[in-house]
Structure formats: structure tokens, C-alpha cells
Backbone as ProteinMPNN parsed JSONL, in Angstrom:
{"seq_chain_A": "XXXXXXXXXXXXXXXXXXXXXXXXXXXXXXXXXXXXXXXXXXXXXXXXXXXXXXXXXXXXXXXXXXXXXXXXXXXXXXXXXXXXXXXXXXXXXXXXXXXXXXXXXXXXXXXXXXXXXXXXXXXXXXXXXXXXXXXXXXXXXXXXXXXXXXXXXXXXXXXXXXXXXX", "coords_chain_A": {"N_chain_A": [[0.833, -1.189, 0.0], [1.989, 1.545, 0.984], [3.875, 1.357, -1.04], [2.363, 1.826, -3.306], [1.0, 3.849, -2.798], [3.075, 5.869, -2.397], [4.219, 5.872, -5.517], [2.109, 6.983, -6.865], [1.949, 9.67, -5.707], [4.523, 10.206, -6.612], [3.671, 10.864, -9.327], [1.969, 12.561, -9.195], [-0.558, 12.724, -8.67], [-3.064, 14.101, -6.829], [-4.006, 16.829, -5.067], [-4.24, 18.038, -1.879], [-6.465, 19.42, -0.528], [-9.202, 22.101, 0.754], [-12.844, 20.809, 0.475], [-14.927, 22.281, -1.779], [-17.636, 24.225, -0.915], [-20.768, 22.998, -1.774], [-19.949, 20.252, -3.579], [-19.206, 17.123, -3.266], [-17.547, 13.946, -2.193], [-15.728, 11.205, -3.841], [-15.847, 8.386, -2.781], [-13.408, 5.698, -1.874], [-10.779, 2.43, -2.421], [-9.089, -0.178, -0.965], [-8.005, -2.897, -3.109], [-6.256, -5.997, -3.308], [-4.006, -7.782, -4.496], [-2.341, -11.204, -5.145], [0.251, -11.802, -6.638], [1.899, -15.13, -8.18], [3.998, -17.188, -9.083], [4.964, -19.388, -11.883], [5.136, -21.806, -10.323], [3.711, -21.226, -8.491], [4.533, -20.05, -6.498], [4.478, -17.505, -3.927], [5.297, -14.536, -5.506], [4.735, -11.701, -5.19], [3.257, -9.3, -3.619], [0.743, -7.134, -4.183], [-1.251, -4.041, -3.702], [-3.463, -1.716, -4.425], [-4.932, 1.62, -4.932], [-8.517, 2.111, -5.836], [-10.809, 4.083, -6.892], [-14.668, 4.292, -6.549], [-15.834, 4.31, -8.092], [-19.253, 3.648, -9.282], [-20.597, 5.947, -7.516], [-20.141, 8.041, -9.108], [-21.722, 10.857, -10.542], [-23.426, 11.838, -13.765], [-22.371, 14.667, -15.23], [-21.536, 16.075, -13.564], [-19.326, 15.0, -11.752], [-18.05, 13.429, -14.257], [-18.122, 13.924, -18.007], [-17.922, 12.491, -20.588], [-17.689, 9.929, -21.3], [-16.591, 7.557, -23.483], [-14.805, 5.305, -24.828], [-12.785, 4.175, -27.817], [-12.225, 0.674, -28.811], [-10.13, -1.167, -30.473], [-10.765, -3.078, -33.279], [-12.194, -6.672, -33.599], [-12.272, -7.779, -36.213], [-9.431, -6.722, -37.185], [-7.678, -7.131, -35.707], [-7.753, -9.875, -35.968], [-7.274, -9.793, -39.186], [-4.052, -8.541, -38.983], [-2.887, -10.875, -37.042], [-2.96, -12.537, -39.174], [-1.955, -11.62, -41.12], [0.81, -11.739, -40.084], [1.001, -14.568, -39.881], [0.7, -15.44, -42.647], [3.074, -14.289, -44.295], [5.047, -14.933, -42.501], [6.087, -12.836, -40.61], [7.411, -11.094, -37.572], [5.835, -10.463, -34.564], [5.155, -8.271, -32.091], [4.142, -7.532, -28.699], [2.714, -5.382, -26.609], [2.447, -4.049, -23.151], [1.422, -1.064, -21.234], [2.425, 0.104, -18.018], [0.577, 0.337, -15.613], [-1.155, 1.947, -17.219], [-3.721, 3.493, -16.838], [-3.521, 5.777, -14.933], [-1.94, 7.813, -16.165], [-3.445, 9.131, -17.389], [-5.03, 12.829, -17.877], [-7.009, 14.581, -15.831], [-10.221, 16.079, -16.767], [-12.222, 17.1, -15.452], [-13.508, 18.029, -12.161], [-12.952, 16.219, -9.703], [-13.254, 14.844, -6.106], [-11.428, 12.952, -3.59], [-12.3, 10.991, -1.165], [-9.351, 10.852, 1.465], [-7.006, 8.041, 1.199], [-8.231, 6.089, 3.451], [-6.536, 5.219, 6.413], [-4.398, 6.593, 5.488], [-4.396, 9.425, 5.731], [-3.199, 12.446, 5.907], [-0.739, 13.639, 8.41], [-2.264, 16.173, 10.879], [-3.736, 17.314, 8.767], [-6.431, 16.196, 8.179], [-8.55, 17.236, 7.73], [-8.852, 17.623, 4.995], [-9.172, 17.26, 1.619], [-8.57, 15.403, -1.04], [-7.694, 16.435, -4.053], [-8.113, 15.221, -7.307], [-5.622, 15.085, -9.957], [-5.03, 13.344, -11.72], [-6.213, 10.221, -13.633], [-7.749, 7.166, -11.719], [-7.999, 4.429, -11.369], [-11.314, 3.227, -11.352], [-12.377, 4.959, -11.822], [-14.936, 6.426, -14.425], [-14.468, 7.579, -16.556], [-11.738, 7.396, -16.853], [-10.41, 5.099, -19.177], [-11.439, 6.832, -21.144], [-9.712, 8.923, -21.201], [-7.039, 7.911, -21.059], [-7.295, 7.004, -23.834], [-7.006, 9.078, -25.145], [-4.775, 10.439, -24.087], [-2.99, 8.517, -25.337], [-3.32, 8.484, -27.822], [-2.606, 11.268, -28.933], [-0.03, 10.723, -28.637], [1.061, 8.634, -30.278], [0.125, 9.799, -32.141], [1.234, 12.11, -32.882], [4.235, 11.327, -33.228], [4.191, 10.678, -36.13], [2.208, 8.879, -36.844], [-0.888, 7.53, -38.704], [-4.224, 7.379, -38.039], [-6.298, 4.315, -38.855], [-9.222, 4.768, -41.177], [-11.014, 3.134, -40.507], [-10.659, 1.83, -38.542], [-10.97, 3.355, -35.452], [-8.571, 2.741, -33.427], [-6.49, 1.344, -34.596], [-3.347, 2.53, -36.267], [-1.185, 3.155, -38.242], [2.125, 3.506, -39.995]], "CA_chain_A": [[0.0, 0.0, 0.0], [2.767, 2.483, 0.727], [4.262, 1.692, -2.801], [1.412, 2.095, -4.176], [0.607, 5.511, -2.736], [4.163, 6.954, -3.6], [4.015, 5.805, -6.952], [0.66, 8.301, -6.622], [2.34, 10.812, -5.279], [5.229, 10.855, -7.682], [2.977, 11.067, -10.586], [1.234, 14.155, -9.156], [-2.319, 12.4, -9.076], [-3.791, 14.681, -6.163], [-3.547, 18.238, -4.229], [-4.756, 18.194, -0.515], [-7.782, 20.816, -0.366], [-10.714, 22.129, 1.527], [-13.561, 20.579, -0.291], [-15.642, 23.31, -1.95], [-19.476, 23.67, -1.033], [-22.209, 21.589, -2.547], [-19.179, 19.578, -3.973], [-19.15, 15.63, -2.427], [-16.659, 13.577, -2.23], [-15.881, 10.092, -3.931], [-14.61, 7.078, -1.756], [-11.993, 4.948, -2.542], [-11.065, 0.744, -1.749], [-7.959, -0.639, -1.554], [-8.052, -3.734, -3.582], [-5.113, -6.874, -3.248], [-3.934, -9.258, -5.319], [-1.015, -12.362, -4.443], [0.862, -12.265, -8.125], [2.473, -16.276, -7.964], [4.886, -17.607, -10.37], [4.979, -20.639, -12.436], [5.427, -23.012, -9.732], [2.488, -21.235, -7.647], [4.828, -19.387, -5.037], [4.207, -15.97, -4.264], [5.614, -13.669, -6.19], [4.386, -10.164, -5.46], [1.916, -8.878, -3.405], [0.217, -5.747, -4.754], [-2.205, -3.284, -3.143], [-4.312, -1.041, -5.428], [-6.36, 2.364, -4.384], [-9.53, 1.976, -6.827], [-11.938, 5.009, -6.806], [-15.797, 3.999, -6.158], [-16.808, 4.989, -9.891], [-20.31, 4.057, -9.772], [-21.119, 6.802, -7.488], [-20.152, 9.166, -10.442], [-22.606, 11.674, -11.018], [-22.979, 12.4, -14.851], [-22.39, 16.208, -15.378], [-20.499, 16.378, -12.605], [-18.115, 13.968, -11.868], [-17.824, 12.967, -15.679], [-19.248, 13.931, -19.051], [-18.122, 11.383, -21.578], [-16.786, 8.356, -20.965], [-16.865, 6.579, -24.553], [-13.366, 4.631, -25.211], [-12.56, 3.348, -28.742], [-11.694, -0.69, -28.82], [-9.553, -2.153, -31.661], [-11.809, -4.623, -33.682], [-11.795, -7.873, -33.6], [-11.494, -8.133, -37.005], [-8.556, -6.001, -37.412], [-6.524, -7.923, -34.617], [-7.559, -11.253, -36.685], [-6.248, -9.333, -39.939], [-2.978, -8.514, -38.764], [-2.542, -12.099, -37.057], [-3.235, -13.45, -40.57], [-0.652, -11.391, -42.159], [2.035, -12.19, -39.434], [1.297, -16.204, -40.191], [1.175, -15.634, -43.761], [4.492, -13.442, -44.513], [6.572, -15.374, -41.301], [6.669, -11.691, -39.502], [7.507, -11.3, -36.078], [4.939, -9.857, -34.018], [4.849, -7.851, -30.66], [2.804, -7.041, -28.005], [3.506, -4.279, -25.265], [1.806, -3.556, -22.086], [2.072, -0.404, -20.821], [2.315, -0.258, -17.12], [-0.294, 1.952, -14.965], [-1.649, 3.323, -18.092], [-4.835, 3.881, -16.591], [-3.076, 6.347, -14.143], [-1.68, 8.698, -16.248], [-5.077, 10.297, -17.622], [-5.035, 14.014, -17.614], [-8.755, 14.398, -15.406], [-11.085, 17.227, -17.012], [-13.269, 17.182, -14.126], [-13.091, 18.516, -10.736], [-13.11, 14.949, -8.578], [-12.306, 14.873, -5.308], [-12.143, 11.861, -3.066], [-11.102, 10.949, 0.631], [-7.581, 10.562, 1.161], [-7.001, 6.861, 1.388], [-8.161, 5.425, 4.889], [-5.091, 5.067, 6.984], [-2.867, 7.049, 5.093], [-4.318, 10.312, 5.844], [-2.121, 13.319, 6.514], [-1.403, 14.143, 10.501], [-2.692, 17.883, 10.561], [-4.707, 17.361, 7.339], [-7.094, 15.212, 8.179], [-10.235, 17.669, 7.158], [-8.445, 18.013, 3.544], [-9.959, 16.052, 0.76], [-7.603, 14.709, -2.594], [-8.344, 17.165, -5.766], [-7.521, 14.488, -8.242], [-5.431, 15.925, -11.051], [-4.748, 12.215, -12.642], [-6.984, 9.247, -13.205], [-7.127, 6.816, -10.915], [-8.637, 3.213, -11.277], [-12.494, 2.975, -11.103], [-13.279, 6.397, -12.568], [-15.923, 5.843, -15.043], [-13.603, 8.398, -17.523], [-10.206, 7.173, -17.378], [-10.209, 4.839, -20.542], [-10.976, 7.433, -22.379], [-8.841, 9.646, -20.592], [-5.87, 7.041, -21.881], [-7.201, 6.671, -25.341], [-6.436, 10.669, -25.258], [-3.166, 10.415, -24.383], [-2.062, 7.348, -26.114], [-3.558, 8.902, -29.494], [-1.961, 11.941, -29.066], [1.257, 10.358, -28.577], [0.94, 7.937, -31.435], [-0.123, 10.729, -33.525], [3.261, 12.81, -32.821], [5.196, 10.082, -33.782], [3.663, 10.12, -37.648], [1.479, 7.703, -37.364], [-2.094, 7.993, -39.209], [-5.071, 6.411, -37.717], [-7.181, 4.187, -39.902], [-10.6, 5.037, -40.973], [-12.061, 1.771, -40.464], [-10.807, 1.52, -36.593], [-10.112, 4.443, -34.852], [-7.686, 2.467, -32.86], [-5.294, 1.137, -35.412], [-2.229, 3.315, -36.465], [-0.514, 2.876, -39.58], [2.904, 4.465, -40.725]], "C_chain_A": [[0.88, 1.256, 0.0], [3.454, 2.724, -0.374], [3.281, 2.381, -3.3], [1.019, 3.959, -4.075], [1.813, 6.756, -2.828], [4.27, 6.945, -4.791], [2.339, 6.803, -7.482], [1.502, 9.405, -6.656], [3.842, 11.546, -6.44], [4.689, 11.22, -8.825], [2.113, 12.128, -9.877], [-0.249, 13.528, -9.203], [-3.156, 13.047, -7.894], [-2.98, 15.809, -5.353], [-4.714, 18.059, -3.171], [-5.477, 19.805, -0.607], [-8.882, 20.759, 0.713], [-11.868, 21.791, 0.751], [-14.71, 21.572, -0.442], [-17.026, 22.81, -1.193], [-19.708, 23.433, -2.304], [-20.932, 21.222, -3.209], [-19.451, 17.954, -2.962], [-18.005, 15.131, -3.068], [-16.637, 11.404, -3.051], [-15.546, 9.413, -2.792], [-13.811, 6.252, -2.572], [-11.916, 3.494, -1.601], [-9.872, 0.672, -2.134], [-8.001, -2.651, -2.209], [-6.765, -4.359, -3.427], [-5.466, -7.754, -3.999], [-2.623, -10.393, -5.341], [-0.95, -12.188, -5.621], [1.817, -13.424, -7.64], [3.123, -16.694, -9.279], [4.416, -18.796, -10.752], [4.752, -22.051, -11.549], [4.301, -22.666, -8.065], [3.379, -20.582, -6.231], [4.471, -18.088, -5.095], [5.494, -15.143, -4.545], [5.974, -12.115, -5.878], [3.256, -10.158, -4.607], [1.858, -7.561, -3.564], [-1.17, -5.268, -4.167], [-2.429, -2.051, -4.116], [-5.0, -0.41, -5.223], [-7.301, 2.277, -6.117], [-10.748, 2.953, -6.367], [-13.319, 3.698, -6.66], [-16.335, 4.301, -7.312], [-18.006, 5.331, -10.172], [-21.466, 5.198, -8.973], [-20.589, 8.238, -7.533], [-20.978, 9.628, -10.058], [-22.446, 12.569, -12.93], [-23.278, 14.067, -14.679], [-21.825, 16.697, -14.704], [-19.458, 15.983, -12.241], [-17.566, 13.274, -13.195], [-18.63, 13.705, -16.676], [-19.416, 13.031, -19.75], [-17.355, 10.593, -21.257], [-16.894, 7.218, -22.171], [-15.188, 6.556, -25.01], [-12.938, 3.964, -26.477], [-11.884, 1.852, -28.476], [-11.482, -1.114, -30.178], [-10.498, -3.356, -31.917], [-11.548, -5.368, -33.909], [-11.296, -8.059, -34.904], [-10.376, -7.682, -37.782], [-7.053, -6.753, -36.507], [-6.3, -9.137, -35.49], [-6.664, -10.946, -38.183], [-4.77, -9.098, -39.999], [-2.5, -10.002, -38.246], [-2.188, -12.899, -38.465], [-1.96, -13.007, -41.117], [0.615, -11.884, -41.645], [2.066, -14.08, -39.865], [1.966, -15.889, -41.524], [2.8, -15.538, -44.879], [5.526, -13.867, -43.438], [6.74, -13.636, -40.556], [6.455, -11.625, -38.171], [6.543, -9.827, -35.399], [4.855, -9.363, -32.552], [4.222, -7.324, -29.91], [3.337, -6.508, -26.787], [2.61, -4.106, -24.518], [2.411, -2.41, -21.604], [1.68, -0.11, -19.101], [1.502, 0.761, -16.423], [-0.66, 2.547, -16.253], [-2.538, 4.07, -17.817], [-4.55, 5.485, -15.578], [-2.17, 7.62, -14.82], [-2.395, 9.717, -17.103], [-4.756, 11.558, -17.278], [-6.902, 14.455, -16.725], [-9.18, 16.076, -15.897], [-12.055, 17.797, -16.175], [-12.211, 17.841, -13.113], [-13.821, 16.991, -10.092], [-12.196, 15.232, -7.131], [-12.875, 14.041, -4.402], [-11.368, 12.135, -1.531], [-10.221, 10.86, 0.716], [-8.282, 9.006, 2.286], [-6.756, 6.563, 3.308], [-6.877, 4.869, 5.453], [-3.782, 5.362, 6.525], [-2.997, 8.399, 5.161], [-3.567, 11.681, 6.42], [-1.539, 13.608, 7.817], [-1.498, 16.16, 9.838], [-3.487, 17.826, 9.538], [-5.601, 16.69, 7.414], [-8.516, 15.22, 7.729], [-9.962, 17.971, 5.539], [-9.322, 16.896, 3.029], [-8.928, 15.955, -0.553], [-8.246, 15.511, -3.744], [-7.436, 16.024, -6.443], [-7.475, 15.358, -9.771], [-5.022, 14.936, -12.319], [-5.713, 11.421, -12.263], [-6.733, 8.234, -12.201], [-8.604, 5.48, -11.377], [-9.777, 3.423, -10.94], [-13.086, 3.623, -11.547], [-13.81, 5.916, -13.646], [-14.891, 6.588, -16.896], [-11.955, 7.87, -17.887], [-9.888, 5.385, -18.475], [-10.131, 5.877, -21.394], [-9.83, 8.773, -22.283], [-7.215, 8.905, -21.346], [-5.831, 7.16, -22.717], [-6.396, 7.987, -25.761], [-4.988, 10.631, -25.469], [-2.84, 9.645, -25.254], [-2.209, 8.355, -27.65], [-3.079, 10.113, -29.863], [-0.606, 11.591, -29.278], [1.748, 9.606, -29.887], [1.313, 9.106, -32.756], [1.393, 11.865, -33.921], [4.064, 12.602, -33.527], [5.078, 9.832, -35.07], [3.073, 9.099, -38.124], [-0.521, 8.126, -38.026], [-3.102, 6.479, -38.804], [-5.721, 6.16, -38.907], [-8.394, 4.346, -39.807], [-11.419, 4.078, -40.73], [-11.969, 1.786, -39.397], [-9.87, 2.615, -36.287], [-8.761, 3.758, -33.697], [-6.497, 1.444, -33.409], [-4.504, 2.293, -36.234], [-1.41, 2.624, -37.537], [0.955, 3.939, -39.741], [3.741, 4.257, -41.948]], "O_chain_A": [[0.643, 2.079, -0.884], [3.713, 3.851, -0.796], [3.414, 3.534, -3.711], [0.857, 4.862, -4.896], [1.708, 7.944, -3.133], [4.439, 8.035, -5.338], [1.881, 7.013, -8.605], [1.708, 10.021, -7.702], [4.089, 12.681, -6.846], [5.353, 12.051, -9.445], [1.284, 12.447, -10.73], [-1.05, 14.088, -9.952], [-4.244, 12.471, -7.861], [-1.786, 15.801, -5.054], [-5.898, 17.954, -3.492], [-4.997, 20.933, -0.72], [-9.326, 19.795, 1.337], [-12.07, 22.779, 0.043], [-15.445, 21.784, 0.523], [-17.429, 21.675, -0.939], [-19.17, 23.569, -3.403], [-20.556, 22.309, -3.647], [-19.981, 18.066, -1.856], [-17.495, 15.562, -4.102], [-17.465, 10.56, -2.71], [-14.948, 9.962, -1.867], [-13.676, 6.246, -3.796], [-12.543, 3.272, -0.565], [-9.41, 1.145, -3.172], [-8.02, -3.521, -1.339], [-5.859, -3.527, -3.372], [-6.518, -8.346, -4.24], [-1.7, -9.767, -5.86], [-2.048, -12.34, -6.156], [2.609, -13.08, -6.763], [2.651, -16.461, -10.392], [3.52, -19.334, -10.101], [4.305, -23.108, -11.994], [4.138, -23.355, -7.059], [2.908, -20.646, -5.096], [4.174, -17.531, -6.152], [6.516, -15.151, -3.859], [6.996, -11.484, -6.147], [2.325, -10.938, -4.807], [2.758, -6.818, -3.171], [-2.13, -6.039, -4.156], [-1.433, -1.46, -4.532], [-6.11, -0.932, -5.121], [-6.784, 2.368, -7.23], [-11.565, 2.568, -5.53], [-13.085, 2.49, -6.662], [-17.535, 4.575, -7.336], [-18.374, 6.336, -10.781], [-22.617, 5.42, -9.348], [-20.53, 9.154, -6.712], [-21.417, 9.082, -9.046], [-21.697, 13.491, -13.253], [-24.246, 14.556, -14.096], [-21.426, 17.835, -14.95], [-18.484, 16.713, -12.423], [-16.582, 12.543, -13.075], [-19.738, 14.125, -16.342], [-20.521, 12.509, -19.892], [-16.197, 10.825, -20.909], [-17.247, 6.077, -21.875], [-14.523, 7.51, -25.413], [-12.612, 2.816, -26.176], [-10.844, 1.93, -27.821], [-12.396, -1.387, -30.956], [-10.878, -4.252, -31.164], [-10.512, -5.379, -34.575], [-10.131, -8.43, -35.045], [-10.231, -8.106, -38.928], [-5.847, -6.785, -36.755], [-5.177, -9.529, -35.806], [-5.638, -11.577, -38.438], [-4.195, -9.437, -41.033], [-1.658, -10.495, -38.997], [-1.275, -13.703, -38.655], [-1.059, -13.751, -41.503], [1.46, -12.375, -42.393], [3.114, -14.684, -40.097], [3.175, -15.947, -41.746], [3.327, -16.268, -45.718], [6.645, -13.356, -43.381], [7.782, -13.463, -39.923], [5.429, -12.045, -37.635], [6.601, -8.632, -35.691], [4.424, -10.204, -31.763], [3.527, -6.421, -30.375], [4.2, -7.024, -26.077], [1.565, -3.937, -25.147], [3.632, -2.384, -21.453], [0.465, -0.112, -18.905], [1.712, 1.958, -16.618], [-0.447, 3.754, -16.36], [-2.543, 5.218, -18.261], [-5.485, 6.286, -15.579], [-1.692, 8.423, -14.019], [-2.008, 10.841, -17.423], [-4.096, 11.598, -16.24], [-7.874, 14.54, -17.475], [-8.588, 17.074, -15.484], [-12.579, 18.903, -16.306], [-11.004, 18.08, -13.091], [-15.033, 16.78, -10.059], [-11.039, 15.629, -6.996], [-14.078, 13.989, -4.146], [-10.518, 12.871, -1.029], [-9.796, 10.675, -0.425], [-9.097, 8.806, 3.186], [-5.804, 6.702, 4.076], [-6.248, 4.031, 4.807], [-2.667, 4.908, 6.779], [-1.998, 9.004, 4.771], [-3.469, 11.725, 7.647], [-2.511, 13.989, 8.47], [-1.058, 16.893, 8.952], [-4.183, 18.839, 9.611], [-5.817, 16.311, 6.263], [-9.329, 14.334, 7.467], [-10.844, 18.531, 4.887], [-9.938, 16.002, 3.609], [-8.625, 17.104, -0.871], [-9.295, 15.139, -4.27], [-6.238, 15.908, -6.186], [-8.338, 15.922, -10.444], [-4.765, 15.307, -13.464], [-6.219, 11.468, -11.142], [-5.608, 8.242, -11.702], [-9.794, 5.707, -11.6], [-9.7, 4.017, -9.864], [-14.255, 3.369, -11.838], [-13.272, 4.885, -14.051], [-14.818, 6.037, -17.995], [-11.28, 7.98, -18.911], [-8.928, 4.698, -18.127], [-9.226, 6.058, -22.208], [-9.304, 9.378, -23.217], [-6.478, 9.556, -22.086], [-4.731, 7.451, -23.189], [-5.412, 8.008, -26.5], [-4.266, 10.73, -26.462], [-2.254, 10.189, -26.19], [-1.278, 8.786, -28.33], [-3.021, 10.297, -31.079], [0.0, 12.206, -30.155], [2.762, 9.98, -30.475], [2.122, 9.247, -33.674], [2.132, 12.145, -34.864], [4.621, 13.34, -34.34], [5.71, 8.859, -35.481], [3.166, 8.514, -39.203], [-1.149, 9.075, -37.559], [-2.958, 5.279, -39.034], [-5.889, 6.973, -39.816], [-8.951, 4.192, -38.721], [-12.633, 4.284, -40.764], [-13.041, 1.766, -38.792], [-8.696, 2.84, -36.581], [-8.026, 4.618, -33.213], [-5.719, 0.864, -32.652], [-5.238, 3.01, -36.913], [-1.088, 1.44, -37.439], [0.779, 5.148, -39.591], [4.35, 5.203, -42.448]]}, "name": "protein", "num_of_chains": 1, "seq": "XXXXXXXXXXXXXXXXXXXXXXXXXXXXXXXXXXXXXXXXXXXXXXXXXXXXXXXXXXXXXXXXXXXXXXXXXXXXXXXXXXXXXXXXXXXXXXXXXXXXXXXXXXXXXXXXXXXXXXXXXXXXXXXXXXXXXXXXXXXXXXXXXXXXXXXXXXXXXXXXXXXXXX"}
């Protein structure tokens, strides 16, 4: 959990505030998961703050939340060509992507149960990055990523907004 919430904190994902009136606040959960290797030992254990998403409020806490998804048959297309032609094919994960969302909103949640400030304890988290559960941060990603892509000279295709060609 303390990784987890410096790896927050270095990425700038909240400013300690007085929470405006008529403003509310999200909540937040810390989620765990045992990552185990091959042979079933543990690995990794990982702790995860995850916003409360579904009590969003549209117009307020979000406007649009619509994410483009690569189509199936565009994934099966490219497979095909990599059999056909012998080309070598790779696949990247990028780590925390969900987390480096730029947020358009004004969200602001509790500061994570038992990690709250000493002296700060009536502050509330202005979130200035996404953060797991938000109903917005896919498309908050797609943003970035497609900006970034696009930089780089790549031209999306018109058939799937989420294939890149150069």
C-alpha cells in the first residue's frame, strides 16, 4: 500500500484541499492481489487504491466516458498477415496506463483510509490524474495514447479508430 501511494504521489495524481461547497466527495477501496509464479509461489503482493466509480454523477463527476476498442477483425487481420508473410509480431503492455489520464473534471475523493495526513485530516484529494475505477479514465488514456501515437507520424485508420498505420 505504501508503494502504491508513492508511486501516486510521484505522478502528481492529487492536491490536498478544503472541499468546496455543494461539492461531495468520492470514496476509494484498496483492492489486493497475491501475483504467484509458475510453480504457484508468491511472487508479489500488490495493493491497489480503486476510486468507487459508480457513485459518479454524470455532469459532474464525468461527461463522456466513450473509449474506442480495436476490432476484432482487425486484430484477426494482422494475425493473418504475421502467419502468412513469417513476420515477427509484438505485443507491449504499458504499465499503470490507466493512471496517467489528464482528469477534465473537478473529482475529489477521501484521502485513502489510513494514510491520511497528521494535521490534514479535514483536507480532501483534488484528483489531477486518473485513478482506477473512474468511469472516464479509458478514455482519458485513449487521449493520451492517441496523441502520442499521432506525434510520432502515425495515421489512424478510418475503419478503426484504434489502429495506427505508418
Amino acid at each position: 500500500m505504501q508503494e502504491e501511494l508513492e508511486a501516486l504521489d510521484r505522478n502528481k495524481t492529487w492536491d490536498l484541499v478544503t472541499l468546496p461547497r455543494g461539492r461531495k466527495t468520492i470514496s476509494n477501496k484498496w483492492v489486493y492481489k497475491i501475483k504467484r509464479d509458475d510453480n504457484n509461489q508468491v511472487e508479489q503482493y500488490r495493493a491497489r487504491l480503486v476510486m468507487k466509480g459508480y457513485a459518479q454523477k454524470e455532469g459532474i463527476d464525468f461527461n463522456k466516458i466513450f473509449s474506442p476498442v480495436v476490432r476484432l477483425n482487425v486484430v484477426r487481420v494482422v494475425l493473418a498477415l504475421c502467419a502468412v508473410f513469417d513476420l515477427h509480431l509484438e505485443q507491449q503492455d504499458a504499465k499503470m496506463a490507466f493512471l496517467h489520464g489528464d482528469l477534465e473534471e473537478e473529482i475529489y475523493m477521501l484521502q485513502p483510509e489510513g494514510f491520511g495526513e497528521t494535521g490534514k485530516e479535514n483536507l480532501v484529494c483534488r484528483l489531477k490524474k486518473s485513478l482506477y475505477g473512474l468511469k472516464q479514465v479509458p478514455r482519458c488514456w485513449y487521449k493520451i495514447f492517441d496523441s502520442y501515437i499521432m506525434s510520432h507520424g502515425y495515421n489512424r485508420l478510418s475503419a478503426d479508430p484504434c489502429t495506427y498505420f505508418k
